[in-house]
ZADOLUM-594177 format. One record per residue (C-alpha): residue number from 1; z, y, x. Coordinates in Angstrom, 1 decimal, always signed. Each point is the difference from the previous one (the first is absolute). Layout:
<rs>
+-----+--------+--------+--------+
| num |     pz |     py |     px |
+-----+--------+--------+--------+
| NUM |      Z |      Y |      X |
...
+-----+--------+--------+--------+
</rs>
This chain:
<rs>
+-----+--------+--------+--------+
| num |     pz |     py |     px |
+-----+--------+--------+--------+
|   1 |  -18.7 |  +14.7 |   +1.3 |
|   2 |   +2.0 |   -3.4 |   -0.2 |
|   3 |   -0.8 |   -3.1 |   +1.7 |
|   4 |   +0.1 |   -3.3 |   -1.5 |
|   5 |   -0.2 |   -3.1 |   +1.7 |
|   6 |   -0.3 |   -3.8 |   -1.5 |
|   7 |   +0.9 |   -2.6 |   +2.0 |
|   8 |   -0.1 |   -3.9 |   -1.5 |
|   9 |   +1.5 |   -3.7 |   +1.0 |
|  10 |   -0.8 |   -3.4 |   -1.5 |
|  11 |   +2.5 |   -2.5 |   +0.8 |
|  12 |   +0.0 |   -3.9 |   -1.4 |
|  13 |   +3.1 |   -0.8 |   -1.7 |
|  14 |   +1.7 |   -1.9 |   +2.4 |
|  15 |   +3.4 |   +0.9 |   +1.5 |
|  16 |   -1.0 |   +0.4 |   +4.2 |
|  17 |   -2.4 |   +2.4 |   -1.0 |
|  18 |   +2.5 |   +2.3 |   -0.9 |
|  19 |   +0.0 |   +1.1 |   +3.8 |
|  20 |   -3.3 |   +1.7 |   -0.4 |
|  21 |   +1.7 |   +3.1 |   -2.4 |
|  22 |   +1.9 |   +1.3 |   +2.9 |
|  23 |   -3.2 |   +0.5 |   +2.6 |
|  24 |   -1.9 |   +1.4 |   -2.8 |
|  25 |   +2.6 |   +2.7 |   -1.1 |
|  26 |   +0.3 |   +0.3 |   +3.5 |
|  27 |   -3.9 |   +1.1 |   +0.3 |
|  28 |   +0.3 |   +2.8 |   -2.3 |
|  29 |   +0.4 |   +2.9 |   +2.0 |
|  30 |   +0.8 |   +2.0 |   -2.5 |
|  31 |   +3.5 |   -2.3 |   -0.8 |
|  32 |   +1.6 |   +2.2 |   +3.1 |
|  33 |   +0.4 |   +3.0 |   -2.2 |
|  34 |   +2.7 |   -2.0 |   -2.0 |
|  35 |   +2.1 |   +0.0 |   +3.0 |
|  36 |   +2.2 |   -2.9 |   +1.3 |
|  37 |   +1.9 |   -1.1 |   -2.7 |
|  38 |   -2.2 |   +0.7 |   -3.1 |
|  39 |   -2.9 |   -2.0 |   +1.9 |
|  40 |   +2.9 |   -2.7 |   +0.5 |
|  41 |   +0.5 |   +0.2 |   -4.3 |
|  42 |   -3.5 |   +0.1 |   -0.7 |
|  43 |   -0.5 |   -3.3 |   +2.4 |
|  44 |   +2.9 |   -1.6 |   -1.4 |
|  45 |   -1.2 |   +0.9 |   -3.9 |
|  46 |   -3.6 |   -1.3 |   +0.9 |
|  47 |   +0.8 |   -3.3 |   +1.4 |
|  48 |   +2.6 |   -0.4 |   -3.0 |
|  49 |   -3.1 |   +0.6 |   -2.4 |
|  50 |   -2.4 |   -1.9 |   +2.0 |
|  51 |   +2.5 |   -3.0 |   +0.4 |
|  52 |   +0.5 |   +0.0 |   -3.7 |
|  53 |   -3.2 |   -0.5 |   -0.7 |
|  54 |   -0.8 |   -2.7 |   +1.9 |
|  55 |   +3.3 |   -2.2 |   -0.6 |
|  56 |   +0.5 |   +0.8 |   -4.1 |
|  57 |   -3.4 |   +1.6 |   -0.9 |
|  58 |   -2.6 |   -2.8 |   +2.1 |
|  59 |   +2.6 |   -2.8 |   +0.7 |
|  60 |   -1.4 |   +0.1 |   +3.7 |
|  61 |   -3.5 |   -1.1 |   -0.9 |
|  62 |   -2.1 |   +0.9 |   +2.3 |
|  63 |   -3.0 |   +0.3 |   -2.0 |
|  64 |   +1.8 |   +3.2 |   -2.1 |
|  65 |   -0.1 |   +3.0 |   +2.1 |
|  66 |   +2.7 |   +3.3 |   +0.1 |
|  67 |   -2.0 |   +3.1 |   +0.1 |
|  68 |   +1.8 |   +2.9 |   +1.9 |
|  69 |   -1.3 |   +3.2 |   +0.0 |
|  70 |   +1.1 |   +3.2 |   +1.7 |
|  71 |   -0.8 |   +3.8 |   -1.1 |
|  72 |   +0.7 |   +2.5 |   +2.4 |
|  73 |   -0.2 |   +4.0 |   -0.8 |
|  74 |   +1.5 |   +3.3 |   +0.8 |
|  75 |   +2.9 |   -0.3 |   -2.0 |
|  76 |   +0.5 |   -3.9 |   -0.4 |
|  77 |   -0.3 |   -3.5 |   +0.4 |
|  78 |   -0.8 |   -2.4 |   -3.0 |
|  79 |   -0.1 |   -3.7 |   +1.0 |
|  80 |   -1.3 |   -2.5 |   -2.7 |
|  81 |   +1.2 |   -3.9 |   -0.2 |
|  82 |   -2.3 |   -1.7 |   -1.8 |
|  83 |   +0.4 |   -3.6 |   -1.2 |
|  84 |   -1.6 |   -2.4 |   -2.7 |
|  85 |   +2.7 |   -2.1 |   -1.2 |
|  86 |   +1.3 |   -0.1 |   -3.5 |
|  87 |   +1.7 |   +3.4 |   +0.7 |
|  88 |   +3.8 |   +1.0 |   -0.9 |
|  89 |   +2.1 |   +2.1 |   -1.6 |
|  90 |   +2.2 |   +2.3 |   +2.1 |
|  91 |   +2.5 |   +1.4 |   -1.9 |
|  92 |   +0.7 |   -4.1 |   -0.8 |
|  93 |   +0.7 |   -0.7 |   +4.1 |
|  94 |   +4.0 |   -0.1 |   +0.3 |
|  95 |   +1.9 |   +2.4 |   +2.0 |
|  96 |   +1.2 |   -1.6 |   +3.2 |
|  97 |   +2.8 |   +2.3 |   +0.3 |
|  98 |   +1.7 |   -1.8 |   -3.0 |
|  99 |   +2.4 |   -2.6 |   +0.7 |
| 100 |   -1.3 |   -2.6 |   -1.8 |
| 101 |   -3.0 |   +0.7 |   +2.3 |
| 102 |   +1.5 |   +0.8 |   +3.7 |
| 103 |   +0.0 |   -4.1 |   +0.6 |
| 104 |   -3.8 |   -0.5 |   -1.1 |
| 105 |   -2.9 |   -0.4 |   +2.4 |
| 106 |   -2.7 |   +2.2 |   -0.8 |
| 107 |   -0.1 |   +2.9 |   -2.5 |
| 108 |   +0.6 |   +2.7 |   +2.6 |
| 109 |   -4.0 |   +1.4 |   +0.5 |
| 110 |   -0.6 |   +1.8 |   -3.0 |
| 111 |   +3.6 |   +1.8 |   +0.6 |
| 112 |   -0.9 |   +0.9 |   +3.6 |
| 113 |   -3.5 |   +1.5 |   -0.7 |
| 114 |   +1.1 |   +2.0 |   -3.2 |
| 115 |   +2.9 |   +1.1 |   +2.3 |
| 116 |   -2.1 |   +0.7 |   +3.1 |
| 117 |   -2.8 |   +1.8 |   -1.5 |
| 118 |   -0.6 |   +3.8 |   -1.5 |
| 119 |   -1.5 |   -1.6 |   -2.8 |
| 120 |   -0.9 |   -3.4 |   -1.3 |
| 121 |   -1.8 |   -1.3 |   -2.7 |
| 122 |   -1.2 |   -3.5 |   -1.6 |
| 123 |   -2.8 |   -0.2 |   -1.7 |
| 124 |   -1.1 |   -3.1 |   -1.7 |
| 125 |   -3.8 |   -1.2 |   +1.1 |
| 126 |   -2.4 |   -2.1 |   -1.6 |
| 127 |   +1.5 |   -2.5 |   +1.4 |
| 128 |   +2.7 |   +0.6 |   +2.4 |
| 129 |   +1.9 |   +3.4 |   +0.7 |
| 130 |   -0.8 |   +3.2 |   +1.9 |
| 131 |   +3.4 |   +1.6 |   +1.8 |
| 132 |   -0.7 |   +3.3 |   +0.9 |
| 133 |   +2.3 |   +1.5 |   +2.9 |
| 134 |   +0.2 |   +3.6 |   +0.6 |
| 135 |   +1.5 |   +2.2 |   +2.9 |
| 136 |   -0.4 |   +3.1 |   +0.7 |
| 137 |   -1.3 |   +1.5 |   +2.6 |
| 138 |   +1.9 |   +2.7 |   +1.9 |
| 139 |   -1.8 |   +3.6 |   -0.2 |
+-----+--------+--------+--------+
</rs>
């Protein structure tokens, strides 16, 4: 029989609370399974996702939450980053790994968390956008 497990964060867009992602990944007991490094990706992917939202999605208004929400089971870990701004398209973010790019401040978070995650995926909301993180869980 699997286990599933929800866990949930509401932080107000504004760029100290950023800190609070750490201690609550950190709370999820379940995180350990990932092992060292992958919990290291997975904190490093969320905080790229949750920062994102804030900054380009809210603008750091304070008013306009980032919903974070963690789903633990046997076999994985889905994390959703949920914001309400006017939403994006991915495939349209430039690759930071391009020259024309390497100088330029910003543009690196959706790079890291599609390269530090099993999975990811962006799904437009109504407003805002849903990224969906995935890693797999060792059996």
């Amino acid at each position: 029989m699997s286990t599933t497990r929800t866990y949930a964060l509401r932080v107000p867009s504004e760029r100290q609370n950023i800190v609070a992602v750490g201690p609550f990944l950190d709370s999820i007991q379940e995180l350990v399974r990932l092992g060292p490094v992958r919990l290291h990706d997975l904190h490093v992917a969320i905080t790229e996702a949750v920062n994102n939202a804030i900054i380009h999605a809210h603008a750091c208004q304070p008013d306009v939450a980032v919903d974070i929400s963690v789903q633990t089971s046997d076999t994985e870990v889905v994390v959703v980053v949920r914001d309400y701004g006017p939403g994006f398209d991915p495939d349209q973010v430039p690759d930071p790994r391009l020259p024309e790019n390497l100088l330029r401040e910003g543009g690196r978070g959706v790079f890291l968390i599609r390269h530090l995650a099993d999975a990811v995926e962006f799904r437009p909301g109504d407003p805002g956008m849903h990224i969906m993180i995935t890693y797999s869980l060792p059996v």
